[in-house]
C-alpha positions in Angstrom: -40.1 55.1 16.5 -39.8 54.2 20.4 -43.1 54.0 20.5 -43.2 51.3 17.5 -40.2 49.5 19.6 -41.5 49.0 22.8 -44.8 48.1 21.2 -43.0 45.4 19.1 -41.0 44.2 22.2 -44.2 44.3 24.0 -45.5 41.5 21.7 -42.7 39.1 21.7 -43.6 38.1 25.5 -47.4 37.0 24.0 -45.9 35.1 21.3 -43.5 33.3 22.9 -46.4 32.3 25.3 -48.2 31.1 22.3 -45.1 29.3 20.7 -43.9 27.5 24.4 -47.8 26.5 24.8 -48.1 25.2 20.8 -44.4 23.5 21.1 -45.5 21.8 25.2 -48.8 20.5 23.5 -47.1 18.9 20.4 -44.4 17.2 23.0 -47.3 16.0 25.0 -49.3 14.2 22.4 -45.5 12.4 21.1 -45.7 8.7 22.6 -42.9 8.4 26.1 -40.6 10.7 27.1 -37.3 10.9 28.5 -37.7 8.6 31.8 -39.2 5.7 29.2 -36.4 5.6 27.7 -34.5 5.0 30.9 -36.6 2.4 31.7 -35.2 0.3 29.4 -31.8 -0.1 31.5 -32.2 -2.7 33.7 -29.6 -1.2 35.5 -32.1 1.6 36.9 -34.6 0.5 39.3 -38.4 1.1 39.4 -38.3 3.5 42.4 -34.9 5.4 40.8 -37.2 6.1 37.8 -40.1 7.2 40.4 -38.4 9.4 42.1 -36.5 11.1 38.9 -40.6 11.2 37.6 -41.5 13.1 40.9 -38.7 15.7 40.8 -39.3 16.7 37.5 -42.9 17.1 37.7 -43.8 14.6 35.3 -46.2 12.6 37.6 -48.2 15.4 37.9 -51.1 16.7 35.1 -50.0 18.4 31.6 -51.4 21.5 32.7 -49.7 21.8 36.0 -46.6 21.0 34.5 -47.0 23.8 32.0 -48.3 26.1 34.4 -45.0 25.3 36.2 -42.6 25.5 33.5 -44.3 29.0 32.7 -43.9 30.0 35.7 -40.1 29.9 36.0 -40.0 30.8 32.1 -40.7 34.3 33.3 -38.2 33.9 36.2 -35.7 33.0 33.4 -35.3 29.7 34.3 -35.5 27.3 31.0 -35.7 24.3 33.3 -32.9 21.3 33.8 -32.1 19.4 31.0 -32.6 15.5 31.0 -30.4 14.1 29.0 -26.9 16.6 30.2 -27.7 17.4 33.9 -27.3 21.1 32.7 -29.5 24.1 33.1 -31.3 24.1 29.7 -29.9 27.8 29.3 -26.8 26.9 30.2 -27.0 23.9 27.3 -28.2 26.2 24.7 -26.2 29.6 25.4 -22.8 28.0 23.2 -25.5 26.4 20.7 -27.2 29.8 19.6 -23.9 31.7 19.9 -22.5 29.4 16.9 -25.8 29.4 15.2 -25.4 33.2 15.1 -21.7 32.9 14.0 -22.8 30.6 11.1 -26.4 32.6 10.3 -23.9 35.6 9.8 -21.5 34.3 8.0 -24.3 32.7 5.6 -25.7 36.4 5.4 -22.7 38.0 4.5 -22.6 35.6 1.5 -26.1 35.8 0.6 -26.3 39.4 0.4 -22.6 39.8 0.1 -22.8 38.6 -3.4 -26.8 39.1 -4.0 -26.6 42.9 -4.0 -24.0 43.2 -6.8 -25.0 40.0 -9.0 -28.4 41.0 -9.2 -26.9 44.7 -10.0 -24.5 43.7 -12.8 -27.3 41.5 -14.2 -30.2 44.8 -14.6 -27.6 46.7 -16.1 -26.7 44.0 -18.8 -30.1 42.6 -19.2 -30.3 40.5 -22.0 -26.8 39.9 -22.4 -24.5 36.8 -21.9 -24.0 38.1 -18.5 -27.7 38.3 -17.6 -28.7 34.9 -18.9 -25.5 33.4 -17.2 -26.8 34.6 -13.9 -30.1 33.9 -14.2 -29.5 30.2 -15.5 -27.0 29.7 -12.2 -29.7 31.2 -9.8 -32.3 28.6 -11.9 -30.0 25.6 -11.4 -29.0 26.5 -7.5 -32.7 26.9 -6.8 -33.0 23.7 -7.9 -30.4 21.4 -5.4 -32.0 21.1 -2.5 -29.9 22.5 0.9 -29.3 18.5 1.8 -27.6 17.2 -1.6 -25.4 20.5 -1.5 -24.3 20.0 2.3 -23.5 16.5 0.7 -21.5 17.7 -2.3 -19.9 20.0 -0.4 -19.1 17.4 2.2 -17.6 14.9 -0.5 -15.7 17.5 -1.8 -14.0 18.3 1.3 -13.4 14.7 2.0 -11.7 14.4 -1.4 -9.4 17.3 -2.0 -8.6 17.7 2.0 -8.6 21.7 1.5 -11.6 22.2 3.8 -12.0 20.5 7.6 -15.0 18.0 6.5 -16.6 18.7 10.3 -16.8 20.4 13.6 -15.8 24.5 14.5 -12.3 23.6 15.7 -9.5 21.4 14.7 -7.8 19.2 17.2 -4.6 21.4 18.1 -7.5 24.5 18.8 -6.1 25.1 22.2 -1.7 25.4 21.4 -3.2 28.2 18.2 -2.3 31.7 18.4 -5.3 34.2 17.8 -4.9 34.6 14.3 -4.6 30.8 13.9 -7.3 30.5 15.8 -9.1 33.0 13.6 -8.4 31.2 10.5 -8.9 27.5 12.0 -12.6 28.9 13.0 -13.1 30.7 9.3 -11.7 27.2 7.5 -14.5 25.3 9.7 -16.8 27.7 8.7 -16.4 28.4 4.8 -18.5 25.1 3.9 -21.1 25.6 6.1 -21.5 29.2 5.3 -21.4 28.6 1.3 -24.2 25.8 2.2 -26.8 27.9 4.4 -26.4 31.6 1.8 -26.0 29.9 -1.2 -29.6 28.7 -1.3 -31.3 32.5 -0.2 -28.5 33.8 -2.7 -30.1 32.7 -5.8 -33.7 34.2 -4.8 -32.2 37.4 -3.2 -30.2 38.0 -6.6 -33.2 38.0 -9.0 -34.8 40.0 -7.0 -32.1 42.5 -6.8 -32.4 42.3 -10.8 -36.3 42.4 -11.2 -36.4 45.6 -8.7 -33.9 47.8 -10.3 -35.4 47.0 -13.4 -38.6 48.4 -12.2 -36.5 51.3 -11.0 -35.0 52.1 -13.9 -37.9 52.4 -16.2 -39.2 55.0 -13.7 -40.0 58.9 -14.8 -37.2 60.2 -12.3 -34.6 58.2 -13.6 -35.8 59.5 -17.6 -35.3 62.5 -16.2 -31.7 62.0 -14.5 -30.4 60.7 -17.8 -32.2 63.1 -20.3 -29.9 66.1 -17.5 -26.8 63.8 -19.1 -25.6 62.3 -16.0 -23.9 59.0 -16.2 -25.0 55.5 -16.5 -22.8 54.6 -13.2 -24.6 57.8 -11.3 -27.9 56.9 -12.2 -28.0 53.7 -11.0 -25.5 53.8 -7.9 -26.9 57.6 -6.6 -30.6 57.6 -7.9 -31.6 54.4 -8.7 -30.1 52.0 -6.6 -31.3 53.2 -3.0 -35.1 53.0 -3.8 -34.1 49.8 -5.5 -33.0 48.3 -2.1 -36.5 49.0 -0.1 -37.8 45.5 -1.1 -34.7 43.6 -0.1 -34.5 45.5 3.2 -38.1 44.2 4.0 -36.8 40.7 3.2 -33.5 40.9 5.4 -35.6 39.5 8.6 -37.2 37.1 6.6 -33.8 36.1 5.1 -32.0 35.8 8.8 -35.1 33.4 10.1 -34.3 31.3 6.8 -30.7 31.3 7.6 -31.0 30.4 11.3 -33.4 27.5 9.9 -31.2 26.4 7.1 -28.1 26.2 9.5 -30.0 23.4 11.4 -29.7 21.0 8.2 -25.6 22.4 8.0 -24.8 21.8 11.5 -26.0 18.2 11.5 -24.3 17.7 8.0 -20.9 19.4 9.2 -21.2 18.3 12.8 -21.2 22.2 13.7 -22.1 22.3 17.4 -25.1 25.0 17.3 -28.6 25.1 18.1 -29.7 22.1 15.5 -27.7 19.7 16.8 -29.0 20.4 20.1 -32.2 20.1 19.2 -31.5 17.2 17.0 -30.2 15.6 20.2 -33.1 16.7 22.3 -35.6 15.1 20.0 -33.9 11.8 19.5 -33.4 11.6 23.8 -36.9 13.0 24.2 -34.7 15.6 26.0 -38.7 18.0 26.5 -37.2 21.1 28.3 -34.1 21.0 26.4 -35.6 21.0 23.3 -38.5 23.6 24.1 -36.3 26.0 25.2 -34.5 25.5 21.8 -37.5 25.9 20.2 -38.0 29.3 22.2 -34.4 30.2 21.4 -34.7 29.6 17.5 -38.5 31.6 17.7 -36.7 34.9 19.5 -34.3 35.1 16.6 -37.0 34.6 13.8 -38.9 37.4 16.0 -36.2 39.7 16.3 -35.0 39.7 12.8 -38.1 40.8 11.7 -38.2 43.4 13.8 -34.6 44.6 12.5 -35.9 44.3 9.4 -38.4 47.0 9.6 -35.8 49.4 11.5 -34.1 49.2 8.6 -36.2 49.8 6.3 -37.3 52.8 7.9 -33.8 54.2 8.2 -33.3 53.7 4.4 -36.9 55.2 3.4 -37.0 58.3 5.7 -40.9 58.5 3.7 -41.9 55.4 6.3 -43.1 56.7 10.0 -43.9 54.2 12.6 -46.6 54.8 14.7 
């Protein structure tokens, strides 16, 4: 298992490379940049905008600058963002922590509710209960992430129960901890129903469709023929093996969550790692937004790889190499 580990970890730094050369390229063939844009104040002279060009590199050729910004990649140095006057890194540490705060709070509802939806509906298959859910996971499927940041939106405009933006309310700073603990979870129930209610809907039939394979298998004939319980079969015997092919999806799920929480935080003003790369596109920000581009890549990366930890601690009959 260490051995698989290091080798995985090993791979990230080649990726990366790929990802940061893909992502420079792309930014290189977009029309302007940042100092264009500044041009456009008459207020800045030619040889202010000449000198700015020189210090960041940006008279020199593409591949020296990305040679360069290589360079102190591996040094750890994300470069200086445009737009802020900020260390890139320093810009984006706050962003990805509140992505992460959101992407979790959007798993614990997508997996929260997933696991035992999907369970209730095997068990009553072809019941009200069954066609219920699966008719609600149809329709949800269905909205698309936008219209239901929207609804949600409205809804908090309208009935004033929910903050209708932002992580913190004004008066953040005079709140106790628990007050601060239910201002932030408040901010954060919208914009958590909005990113896991989408993955929810899939995650749930699939929950249903792989105990129902389960269940029909010889073992679990066997378990009930012995005259154990409904509830034992399926929560010991069944449910476990059951699992396997969620726990392979739970990496994939996390990169879909991170993703999804960029539409969120623009549609609930929550200050995380799409809004800063929102920003960065719209200012031509390029190091800001490649290194948000790197940050959002190591998380996709990395939940993969916790995905197949996982699912070798829940199958003991998987060995990594």
């Amino acid at each position: 298992m260490r051995t698989y580990v290091a080798k995985r970890l090993l791979q990230i730094v080649p990726l990366l490379l790929g990802i940061a050369a893909l992502t420079f390229l792309l930014l290189t063939l977009a029309p302007g940049d940042f100092l264009n844009t500044m041009a456009e104040n008459p207020a800045i002279s030619p040889e202010t905008l000449a000198a700015m060009r020189r210090n960041f590199g940006l008279d020199r050729p593409v591949y020296v600058q990305f040679l360069l910004y290589i360079g102190n990649l591996l040094r750890g140095d994300f470069g200086e963002s445009f737009s802020r006057h900020q260390p890139v890194f320093t810009v984006l540490r706050a962003g990805v922590a509140n992505t992460l705060v959101l992407a979790v709070a959007a798993a614990i509802v997508t997996w929260g509710l997933a696991i035992p939806l999907g369970v209730w509906a095997a068990v009553r298959q072809h019941t009200w209960v069954d066609r219920v859910l699966s008719f609600g996971a149809f329709v949800w499927l269905s909205v698309p992430e936008v219209l239901s940041g929207l609804l949600l939106l409205l809804f908090a405009a309208r009935t004033g129960w929910f903050p209708v933006g932002g992580m913190h309310s004004l008066d953040w700073d005079q709140l106790d901890g628990p007050g601060k603990a239910l201002d932030l979870l408040r901010h954060l129930a919208l914009p958590a129903l909005v990113v896991g209610l989408i993955p929810l809907a899939a995650r749930m039939r699939q929950m249903r469709a792989s105990l129902l394979d389960v269940l029909r298998l010889e073992y679990v004939t066997t378990a009930r023929a012995k005259g154990l319980g409904e509830r034992q079969v399926v929560f010991k015997h069944a449910l476990r093996n059951a699992l396997n092919p969620l726990i392979t999806l739970f990496g994939y799920t996390l990169g879909a969550l991170v993703s999804g929480s960029f539409v969120a935080e623009i549609i609930f003003s929550w200050p995380g790692i799409g809004r800063i790369t929102l920003e960065a596109i719209l200012a031509q920000d390029q190091y800001l937004l490649m290194g948000a581009v790197l940050m959002a890549s190591t998380m996709l990366i990395l939940g993969n790889l916790v995905a197949d930890l996982l699912l070798a601690a829940a199958d003991p009959r998987i060995a990594y190499d």
